[in-house]
N, C-alpha and C positions, 0 to 999 in steps of 0.2 A: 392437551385436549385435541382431539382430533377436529377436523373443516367441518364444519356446521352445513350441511346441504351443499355439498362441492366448494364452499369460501374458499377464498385463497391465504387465508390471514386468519393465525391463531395466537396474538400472543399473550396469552395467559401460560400456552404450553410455552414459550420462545422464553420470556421473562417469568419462570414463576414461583421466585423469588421476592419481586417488587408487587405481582398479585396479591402473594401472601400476607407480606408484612405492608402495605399501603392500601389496598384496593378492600382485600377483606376485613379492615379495621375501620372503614367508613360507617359512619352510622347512617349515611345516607343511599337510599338503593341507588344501584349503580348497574346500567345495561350495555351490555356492546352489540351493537349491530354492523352484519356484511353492508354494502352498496346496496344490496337485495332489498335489506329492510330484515332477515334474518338472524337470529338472534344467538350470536356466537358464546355469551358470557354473561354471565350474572355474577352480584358477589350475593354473602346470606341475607344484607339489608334487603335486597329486594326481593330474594327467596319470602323472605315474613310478608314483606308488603302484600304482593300478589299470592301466597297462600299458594305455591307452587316451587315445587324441586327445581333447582337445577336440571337434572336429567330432563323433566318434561318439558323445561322451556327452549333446550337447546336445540338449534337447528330448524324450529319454527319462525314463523310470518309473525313477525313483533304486534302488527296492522291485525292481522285476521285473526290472532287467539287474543289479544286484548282491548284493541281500541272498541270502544262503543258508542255511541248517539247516550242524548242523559237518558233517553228513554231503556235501555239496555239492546235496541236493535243494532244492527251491525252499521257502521259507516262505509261510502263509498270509498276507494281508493284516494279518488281525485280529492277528496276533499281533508284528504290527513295530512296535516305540515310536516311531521317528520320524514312521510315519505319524500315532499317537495322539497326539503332541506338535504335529503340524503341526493335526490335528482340534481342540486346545484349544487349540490359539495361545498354546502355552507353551514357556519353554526345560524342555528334559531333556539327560541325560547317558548313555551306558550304554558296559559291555564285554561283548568276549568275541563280539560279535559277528562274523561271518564274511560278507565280500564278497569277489563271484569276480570275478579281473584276466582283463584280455583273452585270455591265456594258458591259464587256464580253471585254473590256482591258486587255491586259497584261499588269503584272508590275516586273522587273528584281529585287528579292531581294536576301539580304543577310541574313544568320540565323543563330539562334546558342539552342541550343537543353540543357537542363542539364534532368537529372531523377528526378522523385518526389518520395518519399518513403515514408510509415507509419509504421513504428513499424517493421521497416527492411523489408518489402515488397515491391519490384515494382510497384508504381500506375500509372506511366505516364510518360510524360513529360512536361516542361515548354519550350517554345516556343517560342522566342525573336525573331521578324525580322524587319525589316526597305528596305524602298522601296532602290532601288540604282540606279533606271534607270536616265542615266544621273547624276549622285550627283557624283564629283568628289572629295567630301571633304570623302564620305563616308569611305574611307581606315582611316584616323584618327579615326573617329569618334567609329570604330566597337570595339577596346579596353575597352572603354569606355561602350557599349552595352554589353557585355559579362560579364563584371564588373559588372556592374547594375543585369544582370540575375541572376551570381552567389552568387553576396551578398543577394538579395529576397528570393533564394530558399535556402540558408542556414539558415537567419533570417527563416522561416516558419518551414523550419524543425525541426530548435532546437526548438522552442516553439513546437511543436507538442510533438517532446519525452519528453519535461521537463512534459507535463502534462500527458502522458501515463508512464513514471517514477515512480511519485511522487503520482501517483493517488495507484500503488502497498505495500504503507507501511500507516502503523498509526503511528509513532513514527515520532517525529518531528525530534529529531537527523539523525535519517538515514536520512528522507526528503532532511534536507539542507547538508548532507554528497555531497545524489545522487545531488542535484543541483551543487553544488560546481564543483563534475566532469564534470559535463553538459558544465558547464558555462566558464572553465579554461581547454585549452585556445584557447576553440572555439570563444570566442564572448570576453574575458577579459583576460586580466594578473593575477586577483587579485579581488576576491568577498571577500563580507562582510555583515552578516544577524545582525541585530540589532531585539531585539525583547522586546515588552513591557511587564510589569509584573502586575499583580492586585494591586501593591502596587505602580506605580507610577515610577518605576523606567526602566532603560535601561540597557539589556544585551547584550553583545556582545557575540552571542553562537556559531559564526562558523565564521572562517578565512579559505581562499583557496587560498593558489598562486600556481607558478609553478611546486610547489615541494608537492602539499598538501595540508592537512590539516596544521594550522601553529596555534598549541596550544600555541606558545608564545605571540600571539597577539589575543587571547581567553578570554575570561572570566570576563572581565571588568564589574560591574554595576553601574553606575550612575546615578542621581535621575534625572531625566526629570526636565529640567528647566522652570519655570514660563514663560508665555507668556513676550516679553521684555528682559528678561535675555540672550537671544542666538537669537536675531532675522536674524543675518547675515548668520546664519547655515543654510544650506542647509540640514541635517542631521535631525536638531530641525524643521524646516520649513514641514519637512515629516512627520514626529511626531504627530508634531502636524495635519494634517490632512489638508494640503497644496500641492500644484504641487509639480508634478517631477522637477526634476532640472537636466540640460547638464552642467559642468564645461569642456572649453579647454583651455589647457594654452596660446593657439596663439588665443583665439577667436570666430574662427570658428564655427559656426553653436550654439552657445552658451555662458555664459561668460566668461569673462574676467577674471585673475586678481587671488588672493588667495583664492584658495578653501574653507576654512572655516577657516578665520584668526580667532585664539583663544584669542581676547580680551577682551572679552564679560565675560573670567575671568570660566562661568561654566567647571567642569569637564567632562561634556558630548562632549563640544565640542572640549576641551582640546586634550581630547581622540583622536578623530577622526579624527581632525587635524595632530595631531603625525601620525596615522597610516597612511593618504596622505602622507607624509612627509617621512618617513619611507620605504615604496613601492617605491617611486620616482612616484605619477603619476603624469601623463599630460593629461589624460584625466578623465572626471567622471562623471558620472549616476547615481544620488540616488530617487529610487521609493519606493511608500508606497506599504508594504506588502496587501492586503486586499485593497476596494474600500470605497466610500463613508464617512458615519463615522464612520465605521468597521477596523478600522485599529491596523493590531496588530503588526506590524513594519518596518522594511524599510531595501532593499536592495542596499548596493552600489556595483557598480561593475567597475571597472579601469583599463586604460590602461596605459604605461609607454614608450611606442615609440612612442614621438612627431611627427611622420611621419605618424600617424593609427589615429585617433582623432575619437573620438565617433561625428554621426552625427543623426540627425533627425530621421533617420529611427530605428536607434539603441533605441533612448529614447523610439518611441512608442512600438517595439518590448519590451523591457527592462520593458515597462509598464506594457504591456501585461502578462510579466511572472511574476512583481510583483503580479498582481490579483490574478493569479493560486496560485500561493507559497503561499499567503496569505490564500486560503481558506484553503489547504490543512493544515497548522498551526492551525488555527478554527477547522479544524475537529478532527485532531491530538489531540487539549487541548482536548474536549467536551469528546474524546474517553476516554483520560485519566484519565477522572474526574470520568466519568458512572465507569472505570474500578477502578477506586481506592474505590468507594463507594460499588461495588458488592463482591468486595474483602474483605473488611474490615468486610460488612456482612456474607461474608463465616465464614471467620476466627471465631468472635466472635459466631458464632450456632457451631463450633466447641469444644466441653464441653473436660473441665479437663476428662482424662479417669479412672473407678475406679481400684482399683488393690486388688479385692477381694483372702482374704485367701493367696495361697502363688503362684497362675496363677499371669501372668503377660501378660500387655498390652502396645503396642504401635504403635503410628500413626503418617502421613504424610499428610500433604497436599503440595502439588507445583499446583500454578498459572498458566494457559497457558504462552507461551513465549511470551516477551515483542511484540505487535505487533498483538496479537491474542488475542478474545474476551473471556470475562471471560464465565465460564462453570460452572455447574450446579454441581457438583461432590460432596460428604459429607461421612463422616462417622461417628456412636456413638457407644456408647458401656457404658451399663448403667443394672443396680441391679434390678430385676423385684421383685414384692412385696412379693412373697416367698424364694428373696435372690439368683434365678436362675441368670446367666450372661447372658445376650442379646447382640449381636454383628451385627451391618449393616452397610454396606456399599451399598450407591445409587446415580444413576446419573438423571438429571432431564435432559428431552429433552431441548435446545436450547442454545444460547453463549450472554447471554445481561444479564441485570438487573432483567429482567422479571422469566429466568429461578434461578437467585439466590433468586430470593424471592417466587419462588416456593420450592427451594427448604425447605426454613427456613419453610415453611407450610407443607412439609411432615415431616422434623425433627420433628416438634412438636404434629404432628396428632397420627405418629407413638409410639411414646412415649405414650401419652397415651391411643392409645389401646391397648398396650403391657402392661404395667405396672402391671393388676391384673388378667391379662389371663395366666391360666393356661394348657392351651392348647395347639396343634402342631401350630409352627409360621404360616403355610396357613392361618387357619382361619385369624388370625390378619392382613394378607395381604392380603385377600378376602375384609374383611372390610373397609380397605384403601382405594382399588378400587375402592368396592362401593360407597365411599363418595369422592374421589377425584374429581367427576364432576362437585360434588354440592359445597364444601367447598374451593375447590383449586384451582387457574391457573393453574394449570399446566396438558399440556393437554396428556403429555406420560412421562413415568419415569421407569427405572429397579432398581431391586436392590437385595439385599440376608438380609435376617431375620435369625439368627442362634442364637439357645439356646444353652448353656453348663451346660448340667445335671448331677450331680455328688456333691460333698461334696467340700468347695473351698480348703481345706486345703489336704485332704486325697484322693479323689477321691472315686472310679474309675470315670471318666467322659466319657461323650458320646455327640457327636454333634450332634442337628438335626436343620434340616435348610429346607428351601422354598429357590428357586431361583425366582424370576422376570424379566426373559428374562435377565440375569447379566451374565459376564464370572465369569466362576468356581471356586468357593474357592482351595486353594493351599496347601495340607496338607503333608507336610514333618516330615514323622518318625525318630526316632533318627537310625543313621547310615544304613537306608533307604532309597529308593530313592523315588523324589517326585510323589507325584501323584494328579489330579486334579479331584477334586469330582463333574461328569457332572450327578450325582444323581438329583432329587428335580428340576427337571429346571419345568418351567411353562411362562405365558406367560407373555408379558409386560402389568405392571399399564396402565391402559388406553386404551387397545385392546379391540374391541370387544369379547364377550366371547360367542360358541355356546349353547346351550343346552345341559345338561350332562356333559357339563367340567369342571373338577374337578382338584384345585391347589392342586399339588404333594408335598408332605414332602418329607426327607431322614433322615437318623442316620447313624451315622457312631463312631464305639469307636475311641478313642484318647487315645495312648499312651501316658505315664508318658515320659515327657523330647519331646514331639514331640509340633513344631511348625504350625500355623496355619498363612496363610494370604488371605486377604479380598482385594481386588484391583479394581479401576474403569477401563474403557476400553483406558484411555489414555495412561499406564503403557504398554499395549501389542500390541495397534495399531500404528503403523508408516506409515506414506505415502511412498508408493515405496514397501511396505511387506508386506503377509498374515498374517491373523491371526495365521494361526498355528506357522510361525518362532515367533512372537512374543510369545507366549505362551513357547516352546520351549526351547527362550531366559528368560526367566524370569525363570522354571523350573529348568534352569542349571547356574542362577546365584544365588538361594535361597539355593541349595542344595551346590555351594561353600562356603557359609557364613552360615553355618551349626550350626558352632560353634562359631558365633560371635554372641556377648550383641545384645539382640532384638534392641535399638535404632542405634546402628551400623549396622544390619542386613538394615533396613529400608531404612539407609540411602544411604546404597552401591548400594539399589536396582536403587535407583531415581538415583544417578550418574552415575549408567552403561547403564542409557538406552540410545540407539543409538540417535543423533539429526534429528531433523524435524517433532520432532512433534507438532501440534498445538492446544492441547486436555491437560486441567486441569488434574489432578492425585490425585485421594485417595488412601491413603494406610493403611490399618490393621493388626494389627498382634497380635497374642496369641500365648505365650509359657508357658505349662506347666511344672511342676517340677518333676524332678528324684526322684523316693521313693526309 
């Protein structure tokens, strides 16, 4: 359904699914109104009521084609509570009021108003009424209507946030953490995520009651039992890629009788059984994670006051989240898998470093944080063919598979056009350049190329480097303070380059006993701070760890960095020795 007079909020089109099979099965009219007071949705109860299409009511003043004085003249604004409930973004109720049908009848009704939100925003209101003219049963009956409004617009909202939630993380854990709170104990006493594994077996990876997460009723695996072996299970029956299932213990709306009697002898149902059993429920809802024959496992969710009983509406809502959940699981593995194979190739183009003469070297890599995609980040350091030491550290534009395996093509390109050039690092990054178009994915990349000239055992030594659009190498003097060499900068692999411009080298001597470090920009950028505190901070935690063992120094650096950030880390280092 397209915005009703510019609304920002449609969801009859967004959910219309749950329109279908919940909203238009109401026997009771039912209106949705913008902030405006504009009237986004009807279902056909109220099409009867008021003796008007859909089509004509939509996108009109709720207030001005309906509300009337008893006498049938128009009412003022100020004087109609739904507008002044829609003004304070609060539920109200009223009677007695009079709305005129297409027909140009008055009808006296009763109504009752709750708010609709998305993502903690005011979008409207839902709108319950029922004629009263003449109906003297109607004073019973309105408890009952209020009921029905406020369970609809609860059911809809929790499905809204559970998939605006869970749509926020990659990690399956958190996932069913956030659902667990979602779930407990707005809609259940007591969730329960089963989840299938490639080898055929059944996890129980998240328990939620009142009090939590309930790691004592975690972690169970049980091998999925043969078709036949568990057919009473309602638990196995989802599994296997079967209907949802309502268990109440009085009946109601669903079966009868032992939730999943454990005769059947398998340990899966064993399980499951116990944990019924265990909670005390009385009522139960077990849906497949995932739809069709994508199913990657099953949510139960339960209640334990024989007085609340899960009902029909609850199974399809409950359905409805299994879908969500399930995809987000699906995307969650697939992430996982791309991110454990981009990694594993980082890692391995990560070479033994060598430890020429009596310099010394050491390095870091850290992974983005669980949750954030793999990155492009690298560094080597390797003996050019006259024995000089070569030091780089490079990031490759992008967070997927694609920039890791871009990267593993300039580790190797660069290698060897360095290896028998004797010359200032530019050139050899000129080169790069040049062929990164033709030979490479990858379509932007920085990074720093640095020689150390000098004898490895005696010295004196001297650095010279190219920068590639890279933050600055970090050269701390002994009992000196640090300083950051913004020499040799040039521009990023993969920029266009004008005419005339020419990749900058620099030199700079290196004291005996002074340390050097090579860093990518995940080390200095955080979200929420400029670069320069980041810079800063790293300057004035290098030069505390002055005098700590190079692998110590490295390590202290990655643990002090501030959290939040979502950016891979290389880290380089060379320290020279005291003559």
């Amino acid at each position: 359904m397209p915005d009703a007079g510019g609304a920002g909020w449609s969801w009859p089109a967004a959910e219309p699914e749950l329109w279908r099979q919940v909203v238009e099965q109401l026997d009771t009219a039912l209106m949705v109104v913008d902030p405006a007071g504009r009237i986004l949705a009807v279902n056909s109860a109220a099409e009867r009521l008021l003796g008007r299409s859909a089509r004509a009511l939509r996108g009109k003043d709720a207030h001005e084609l309906l509300h009337r004085d008893p006498d049938g003249g128009t009412l003022p604004r100020a004087q109609c509570p739904l507008l002044r409930a829609l003004a304070e973004e609060a539920a109200a109720r009223g009677e007695g009021d009079s709305f005129v049908r297409g027909d140009g009848r008055l009808v006296t009704i009763w109504w009752s108003a709750s708010p609709l939100t998305d993502g903690g925003s005011f979008q409207g209101m839902a709108v319950l009424f029922t004629d009263i003219s003449g109906d003297r049963s109607a004073r019973r009956e309105r408890a009952a209507y209020t009921s029905a409004l406020e369970d609809l617009n609860e059911r809809l909202t929790l499905v809204a946030e559970i998939t605006d939630v869970l749509g926020q993380t990659l990690e399956t854990d958190e996932a069913l953490a956030r659902l667990g709170r979602l779930l407990v104990p707005r809609l259940a006493d007591w969730v329960a995520v089963d989840l299938r594994t490639r080898t055929e077996q059944v996890h129980r990876v998240a328990v939620t009651g009142p009090r939590g997460r309930d790691p004592g009723l975690e972690g169970g695996r049980e091998r999925l039992p043969e078709v036949g072996e568990a057919d009473g299970s309602a638990l196995f029956q989802v599994l296997r890629g079967g209907d949802s299932t309502l268990w109440n213990e009085s009946g109601q709306d669903g079966r009868k009788g032992a939730p999943a009697a454990p005769g059947s002898g398998s340990p899966l149902v064993v399980t499951h059984h116990d944990f019924l059993r265990v909670v005390g429920a009385t009522s139960v809802i077990t849906v497949p994670l995932g739809s069709g024959e994508h199913i990657t496992g099953a949510l139960t969710v339960v209640r334990t006051d024989p007085a609340h009983p899960f009902d029909a509406a609850d199974l399809e809502a409950v359905n409805d989240i299994g879908r969500r959940v399930g995809l987000v699981v699906d995307n969650a593995r697939r992430f996982g898998r791309q991110r454990a194979v981009a990694e594993a190739m980082q890692r391995n183009l990560l070479t033994p470093l060598p430890q020429p003469g009596r310099l010394r070297l050491a390095a870091r890599y850290q992974p983005a944080p669980a949750g954030s995609q793999v990155g492009g980040d690298w560094y080597d350091a390797f003996e050019l063919k006259d024995g000089t030491l070569a030091l780089v550290i490079g990031d490759v534009v992008g967070h997927d598979l694609t920039a890791a395996a871009g990267m593993a093509q300039l580790h190797g390109i660069l290698r060897s056009l360095a290896w028998d050039h004797t010359g200032p690092p530019s050139a050899v990054v000129d080169r790069l350049d040049d062929a990164m178009a033709a030979v490479t994915t990858v379509p932007m990349a920085t990074l720093v190329l640095a020689q150390v000239l000098g004898h490895a055992h005696t010295g004196p030594w001297t650095l010279r480097w190219t920068s590639a659009g890279h933050p600055p190498p970090l050269l701390l003097p002994p009992g000196g303070p640090g300083q950051f060499l913004e020499a040799g900068q040039g521009i990023v692999l993969g920029a266009p380059v004008g005419p005339g411009v020419i990749r900058p080298n620099a030199t700079r001597p290196l004291p005996p006993g002074s340390t050097l470090l090579l860093y990518t920009d995940g080390l200095v950028e955080v979200p929420g701070s400029d670069l320069d505190t980041g810079l800063d901070r790293l300057r004035r935690h290098v030069i505390e760890l002055a005098d700590a063992p190079l692998d110590t120094l490295c390590d202290q650096v990655l643990a002090r960095m501030p959290p939040g950030s979502s950016d891979d880390v290389a880290l380089l280092a060379l320290r020279l020795p005291t003559l």
